[in-house]
C-alpha positions in Angstrom: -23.6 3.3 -1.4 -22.5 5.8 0.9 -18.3 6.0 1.7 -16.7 7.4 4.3 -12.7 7.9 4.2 -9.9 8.1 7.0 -6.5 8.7 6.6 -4.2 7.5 9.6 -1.6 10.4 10.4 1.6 9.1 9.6 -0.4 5.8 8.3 -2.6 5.2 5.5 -6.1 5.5 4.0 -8.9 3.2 4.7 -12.6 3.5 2.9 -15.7 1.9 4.5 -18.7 2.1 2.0 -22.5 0.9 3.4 -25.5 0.2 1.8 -28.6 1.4 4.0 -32.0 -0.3 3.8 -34.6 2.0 2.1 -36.7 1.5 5.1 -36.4 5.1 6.1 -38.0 8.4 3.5 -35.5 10.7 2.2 -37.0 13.7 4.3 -35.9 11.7 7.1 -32.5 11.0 6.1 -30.7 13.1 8.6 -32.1 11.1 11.6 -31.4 7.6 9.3 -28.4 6.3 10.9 -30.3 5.4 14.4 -32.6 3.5 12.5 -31.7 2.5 9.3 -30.3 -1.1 8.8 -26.6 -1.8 6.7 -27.3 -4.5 4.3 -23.7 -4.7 2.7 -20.5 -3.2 3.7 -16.8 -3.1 2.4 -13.3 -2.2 3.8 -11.3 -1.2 1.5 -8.0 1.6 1.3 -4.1 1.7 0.6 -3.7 -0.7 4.0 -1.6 -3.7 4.3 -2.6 -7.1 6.2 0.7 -8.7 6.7 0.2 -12.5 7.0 -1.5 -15.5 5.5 -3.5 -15.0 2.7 -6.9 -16.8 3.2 -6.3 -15.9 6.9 -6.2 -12.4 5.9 -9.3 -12.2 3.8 -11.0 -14.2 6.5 -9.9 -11.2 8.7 -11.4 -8.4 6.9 -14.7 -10.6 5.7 -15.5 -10.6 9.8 -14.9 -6.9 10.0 -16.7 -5.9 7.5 -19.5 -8.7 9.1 -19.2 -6.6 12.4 -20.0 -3.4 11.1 -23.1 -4.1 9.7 -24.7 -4.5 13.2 -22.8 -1.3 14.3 -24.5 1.8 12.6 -25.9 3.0 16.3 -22.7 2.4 18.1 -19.9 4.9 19.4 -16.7 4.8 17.9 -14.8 3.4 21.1 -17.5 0.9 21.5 -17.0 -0.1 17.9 -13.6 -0.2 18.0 -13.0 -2.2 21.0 -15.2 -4.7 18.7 -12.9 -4.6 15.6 -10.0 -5.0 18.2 -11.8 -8.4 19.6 -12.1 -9.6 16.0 -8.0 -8.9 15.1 -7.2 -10.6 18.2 -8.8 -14.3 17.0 -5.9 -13.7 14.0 -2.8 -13.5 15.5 -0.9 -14.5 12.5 -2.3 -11.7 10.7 -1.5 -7.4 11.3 -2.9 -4.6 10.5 -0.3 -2.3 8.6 -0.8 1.4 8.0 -4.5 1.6 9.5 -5.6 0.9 12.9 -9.4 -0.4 14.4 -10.1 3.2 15.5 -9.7 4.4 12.0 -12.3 2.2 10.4 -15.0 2.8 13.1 -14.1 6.8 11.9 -14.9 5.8 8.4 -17.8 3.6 9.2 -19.4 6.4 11.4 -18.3 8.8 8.3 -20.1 6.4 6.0 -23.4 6.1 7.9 -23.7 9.9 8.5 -22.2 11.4 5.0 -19.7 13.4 7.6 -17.0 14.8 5.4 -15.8 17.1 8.2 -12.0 18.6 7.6 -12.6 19.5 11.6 -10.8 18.2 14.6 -14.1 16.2 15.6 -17.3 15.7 13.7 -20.1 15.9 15.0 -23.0 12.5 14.5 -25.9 11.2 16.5 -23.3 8.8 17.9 -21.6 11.2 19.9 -17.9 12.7 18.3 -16.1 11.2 16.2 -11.9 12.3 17.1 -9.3 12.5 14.5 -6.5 11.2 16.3 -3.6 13.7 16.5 -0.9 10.7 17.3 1.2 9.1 14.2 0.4 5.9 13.7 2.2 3.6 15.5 0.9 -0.2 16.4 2.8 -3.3 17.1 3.6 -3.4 13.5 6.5 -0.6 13.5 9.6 -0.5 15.5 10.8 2.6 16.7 14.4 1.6 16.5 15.8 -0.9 14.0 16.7 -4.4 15.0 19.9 -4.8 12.5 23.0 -2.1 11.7 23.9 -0.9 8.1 26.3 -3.6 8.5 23.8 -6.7 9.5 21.6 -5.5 6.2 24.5 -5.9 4.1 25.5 -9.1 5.5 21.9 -10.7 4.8 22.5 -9.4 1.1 25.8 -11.3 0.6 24.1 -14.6 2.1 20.9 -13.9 -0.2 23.1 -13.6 -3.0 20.0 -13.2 -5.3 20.2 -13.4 -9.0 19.8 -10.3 -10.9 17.8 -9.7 -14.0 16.6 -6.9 -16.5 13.4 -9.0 -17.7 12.3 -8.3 -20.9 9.1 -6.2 -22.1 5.5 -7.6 -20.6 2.4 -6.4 -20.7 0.6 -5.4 -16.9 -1.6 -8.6 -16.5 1.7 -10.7 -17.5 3.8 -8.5 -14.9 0.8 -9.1 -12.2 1.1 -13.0 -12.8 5.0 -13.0 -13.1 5.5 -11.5 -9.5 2.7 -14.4 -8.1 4.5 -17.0 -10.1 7.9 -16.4 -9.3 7.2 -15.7 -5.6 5.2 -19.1 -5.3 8.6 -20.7 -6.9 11.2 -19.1 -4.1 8.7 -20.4 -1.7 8.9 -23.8 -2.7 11.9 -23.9 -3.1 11.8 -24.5 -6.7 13.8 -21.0 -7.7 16.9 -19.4 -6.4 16.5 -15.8 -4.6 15.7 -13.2 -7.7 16.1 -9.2 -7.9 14.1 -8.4 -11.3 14.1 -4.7 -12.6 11.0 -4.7 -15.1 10.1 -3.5 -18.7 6.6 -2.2 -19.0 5.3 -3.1 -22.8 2.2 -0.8 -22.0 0.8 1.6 -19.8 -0.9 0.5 -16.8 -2.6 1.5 -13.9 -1.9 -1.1 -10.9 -4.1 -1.0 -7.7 -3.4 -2.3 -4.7 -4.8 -5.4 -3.4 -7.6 -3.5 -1.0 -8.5 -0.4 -2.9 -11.7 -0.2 -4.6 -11.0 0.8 -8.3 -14.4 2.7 -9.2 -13.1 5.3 -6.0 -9.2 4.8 -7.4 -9.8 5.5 -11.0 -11.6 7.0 -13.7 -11.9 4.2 -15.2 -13.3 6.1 -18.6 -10.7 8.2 -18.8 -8.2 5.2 -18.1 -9.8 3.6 -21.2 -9.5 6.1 -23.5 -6.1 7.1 -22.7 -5.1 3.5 -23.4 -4.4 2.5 -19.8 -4.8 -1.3 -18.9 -6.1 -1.3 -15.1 -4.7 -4.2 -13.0 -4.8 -4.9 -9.1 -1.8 -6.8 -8.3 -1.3 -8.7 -4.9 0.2 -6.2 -2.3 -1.9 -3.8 -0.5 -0.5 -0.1 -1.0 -1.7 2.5 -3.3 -2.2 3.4 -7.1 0.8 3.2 -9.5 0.3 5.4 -12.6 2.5 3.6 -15.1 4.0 4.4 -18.8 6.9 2.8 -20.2 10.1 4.9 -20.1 8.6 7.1 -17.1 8.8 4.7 -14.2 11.7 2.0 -12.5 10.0 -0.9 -11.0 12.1 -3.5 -9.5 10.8 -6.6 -6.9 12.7 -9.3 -4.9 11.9 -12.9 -4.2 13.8 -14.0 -1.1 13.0 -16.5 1.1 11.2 -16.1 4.5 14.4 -16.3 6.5 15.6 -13.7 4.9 13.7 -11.1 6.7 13.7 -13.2 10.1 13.3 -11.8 13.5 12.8 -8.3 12.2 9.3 -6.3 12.5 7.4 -5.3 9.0 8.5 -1.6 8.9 12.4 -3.0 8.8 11.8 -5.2 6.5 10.9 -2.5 3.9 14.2 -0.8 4.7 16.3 -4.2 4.7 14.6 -5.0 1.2 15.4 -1.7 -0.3 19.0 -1.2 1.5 21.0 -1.8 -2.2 18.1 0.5 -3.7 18.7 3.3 -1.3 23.0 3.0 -1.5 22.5 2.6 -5.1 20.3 6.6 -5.5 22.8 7.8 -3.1 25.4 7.0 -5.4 23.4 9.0 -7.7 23.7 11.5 -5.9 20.5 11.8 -4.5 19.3 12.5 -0.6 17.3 9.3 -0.4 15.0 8.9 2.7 12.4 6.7 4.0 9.0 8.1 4.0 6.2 7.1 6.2 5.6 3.2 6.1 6.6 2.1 2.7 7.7 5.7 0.7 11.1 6.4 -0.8 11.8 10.3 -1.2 14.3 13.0 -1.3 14.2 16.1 0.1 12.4 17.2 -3.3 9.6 14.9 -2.5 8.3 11.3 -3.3 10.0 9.2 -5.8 8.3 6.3 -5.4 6.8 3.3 -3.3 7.0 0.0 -1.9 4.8 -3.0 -1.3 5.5 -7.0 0.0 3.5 -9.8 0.8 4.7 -13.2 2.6 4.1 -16.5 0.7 3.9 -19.3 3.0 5.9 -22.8 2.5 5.0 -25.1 -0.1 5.9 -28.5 -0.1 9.0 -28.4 2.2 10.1 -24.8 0.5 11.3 -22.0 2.8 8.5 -19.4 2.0 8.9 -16.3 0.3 8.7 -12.8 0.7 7.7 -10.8 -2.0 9.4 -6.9 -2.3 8.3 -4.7 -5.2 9.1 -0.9 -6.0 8.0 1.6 -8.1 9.7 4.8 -8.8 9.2 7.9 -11.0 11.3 8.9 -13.6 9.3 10.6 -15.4 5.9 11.5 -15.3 2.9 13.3 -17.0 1.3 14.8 -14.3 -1.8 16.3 -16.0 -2.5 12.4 -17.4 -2.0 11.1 -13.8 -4.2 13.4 -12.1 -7.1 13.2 -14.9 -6.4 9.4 -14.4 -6.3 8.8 -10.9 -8.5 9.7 -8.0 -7.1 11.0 -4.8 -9.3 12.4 -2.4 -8.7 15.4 0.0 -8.9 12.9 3.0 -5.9 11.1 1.5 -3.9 14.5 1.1 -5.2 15.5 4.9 -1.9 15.0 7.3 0.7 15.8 4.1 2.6 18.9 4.2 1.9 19.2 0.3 -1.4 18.9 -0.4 -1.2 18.0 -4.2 -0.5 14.2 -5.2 1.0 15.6 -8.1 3.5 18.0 -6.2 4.0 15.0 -3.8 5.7 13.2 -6.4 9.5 14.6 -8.0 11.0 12.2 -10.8 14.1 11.3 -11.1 14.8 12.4 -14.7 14.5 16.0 -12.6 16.9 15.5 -10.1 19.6 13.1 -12.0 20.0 14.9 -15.3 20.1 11.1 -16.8 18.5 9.5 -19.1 16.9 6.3 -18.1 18.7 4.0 -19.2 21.8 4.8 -17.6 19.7 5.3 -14.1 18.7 1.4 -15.0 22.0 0.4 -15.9 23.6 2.2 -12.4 21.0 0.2 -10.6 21.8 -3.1 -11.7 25.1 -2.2 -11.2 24.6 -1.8 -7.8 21.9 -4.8 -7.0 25.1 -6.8 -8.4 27.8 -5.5 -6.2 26.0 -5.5 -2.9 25.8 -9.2 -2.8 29.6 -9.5 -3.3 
């Protein structure tokens, strides 16, 4: 299959791959994607579709369904196509990518363009990387709540806080599902849990395509178990002792009447007081990245669980941060292509990412123990 990548300044990465019909000889293949057919296409990337589940997949099934008709089409004919298809799910949002960015990809796809140039030039016309930040209906330029209003939602959530015990990645994966499902059935009272890993993982997120993600060989024989857990987002490279992963199960109310951007920072308010009190310059980073001025730390995902059986929903928070790392293992382990890098400042995944372990001077377990210190005390 061919792939073709876009990375939304300011937004995130989204991968169309295509499958072409044979019907065309490889000495023509320049001239193929006039006349070549797409049998089978796939979105996939480190996007988020905020919304109902089914509804969601339903979403990018019909997408992906659109494309394959599209492969002689210009990009702002094909987008204003993708944009008719997102309007028939209004419960559901794009978050992170936009319409325009997966026509890019799927006009990269048909034509192999890997062009690092302002436009790139295909039979369709030119294809424009869009200078603008992403933006969307999804994130608010100005927050909806004050410090003060976050804080107050914390002392009505009042969540119960735990240090689980030890589980291996699949267990971890089903965990979050399971105890998300409860909140929003009302069957379990709001939880913050701060996880044990009992084995190195690799967790991809809901959308990404795991051949492009990870070498999966080298995964293997490193001992890595490879997981894909239920948030969109990117790639977590975890080992016990290196990494902090916390999530929150609140119910739906309790990110009410604010857009999805907010609700990362209203979910991570304790988290970010908490590093500050660590003595760390702690700042949002693009949609859902937590970093200092040393660079990332780590990252967030969430996904909305709708009422069950007269329960209040749930919204489902979960972070990962570095405390350590082994960046040669990561970067033999992971993938990350140049397109993904394209609109950072640093240009290496590896640079992108400073532990804490760096930037404390503690050992873990007294960064853990200062956290659930703090996830304790901003409820009260």
């Amino acid at each position: 299959m061919r792939r073709g990548l876009y990375k939304q300044p300011g937004g995130k990465l989204v991968g169309v791959s295509v499958r072409l019909s044979d019907a065309v000889p490889a000495y023509s293949r320049e001239c193929a994607s006039s006349t070549q057919s797409v049998e089978q296409c796939r979105i996939d990337g480190d996007f988020f579709l905020d919304g109902n589940d089914k509804d969601s997949r339903r979403l990018l099934q019909d997408l992906e369904n659109l494309l394959q008709s599209q492969q002689s089409a210009p990009a702002r004919d094909i987008t204003r196509r993708l944009q008719a298809i997102t309007a028939n799910y209004p419960n559901v949002r794009l978050v992170g990518m936009t319409e325009e960015g997966i026509a890019i990809a799927f006009l990269r796809a048909i034509t192999g363009s890997e062009s690092r140039n302002a436009e790139d030039a295909t039979n369709n016309g030119n294809i424009v990387r869009s200078a603008k930040q992403y933006s969307g209906e999804q994130l608010e330029t100005h927050n909806a709540l004050t410090q003060e209003e976050y804080l107050e939602r914390w002392r009505a959530l009042k969540p119960t806080v735990i240090h689980d015990k030890p589980r291996n990645p699949n267990e971890q994966m089903e965990t979050d599902i399971a105890w998300a499902r409860e909140v929003a059935a009302g069957k379990r009272e709001p939880t913050l849990r701060i996880w044990e890993w009992a084995a190195p993982a690799v967790v991809i997120g809901k959308f990404q395509s795991l051949e492009d993600e990870v070498n999966t060989a080298v995964a293997q024989r490193e001992g890595f178990t490879v997981v894909r857990r239920c948030t969109g987002g990117g790639a977590m490279f975890i080992e016990p002792g290196n990494t902090i992963t916390y999530s929150l199960y609140a119910p739906l109310d309790f990110t009410q009447s604010i857009g999805v951007e907010e609700s990362y920072r209203l979910c991570d308010f304790w988290l970010v007081r908490a590093l500050k009190e660590l003595g760390l310059d702690v700042r949002f980073a693009g949609l859902n990245d937590i970093a200092t001025q040393y660079g990332k730390l780590g990252g967030a995902a969430q996904r909305r669980f709708t009422p069950v059986g007269g329960g209040p929903g749930a919204v489902l928070h979960h972070v990962t941060l570095a405390y350590d790392i082994d960046a040669e293992k990561m970067g033999r382990v992971l993938n990350t292509s140049r397109e993904k890098m394209s609109d950072k400042a640093v240009k290496s995944a590896v640079k992108r990412v400073d532990p804490m372990r760096s930037q404390t001077g503690m050992s873990r377990e007294d960064v853990v123990e200062r956290l659930l210190d703090a996830a304790k005390r901003v409820t009260m």
